[in-house]
C-alpha positions in Angstrom: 14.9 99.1 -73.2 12.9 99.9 -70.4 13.3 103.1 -68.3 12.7 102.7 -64.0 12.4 105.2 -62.2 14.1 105.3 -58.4 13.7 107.4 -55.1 16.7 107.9 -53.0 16.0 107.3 -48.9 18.3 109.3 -48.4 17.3 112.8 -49.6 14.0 111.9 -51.4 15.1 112.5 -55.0 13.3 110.5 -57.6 15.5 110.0 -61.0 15.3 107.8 -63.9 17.8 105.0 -65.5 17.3 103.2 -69.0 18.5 99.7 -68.5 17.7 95.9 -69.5 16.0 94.0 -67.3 19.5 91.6 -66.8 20.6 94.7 -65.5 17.6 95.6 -63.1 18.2 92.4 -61.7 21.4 92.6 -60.3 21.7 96.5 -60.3 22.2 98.8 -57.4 21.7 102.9 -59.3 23.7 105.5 -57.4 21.6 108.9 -56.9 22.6 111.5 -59.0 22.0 114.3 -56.4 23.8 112.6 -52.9 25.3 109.4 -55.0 23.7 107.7 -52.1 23.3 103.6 -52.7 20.2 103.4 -51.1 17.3 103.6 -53.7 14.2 102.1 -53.9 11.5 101.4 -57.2 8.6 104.1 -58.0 6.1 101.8 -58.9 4.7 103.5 -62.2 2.3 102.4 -65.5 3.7 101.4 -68.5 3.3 101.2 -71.5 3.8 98.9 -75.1 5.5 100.4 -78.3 4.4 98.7 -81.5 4.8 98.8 -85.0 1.3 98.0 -86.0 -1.1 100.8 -85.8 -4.7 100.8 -83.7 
């Protein structure tokens, strides 16, 4: 699953939640430090596990 990373508006804290993207979609991650709703996306790099090897 893939892990997105948040900022709170409220007090700044950036934290990280493990989640499908079905859930992405229609969910809104409290913050663990003020458990204030109002988060927005970091914008980050990823990257793709696979089995084969380079």
């Amino acid at each position: 699953m893939p892990t997105y990373v948040f900022r709170c508006v409220k007090c700044g804290e950036e934290f990280e939640r493990i989640m499908t993207v079905a859930e992405r979609e229609k969910a809104r991650p409290a913050c663990p430090a003020c458990r204030g709703r109002k988060v927005k996306p970091v914008l980050g790099g990823f990257f793709a596990k696979t089995s084969r090897k380079s």
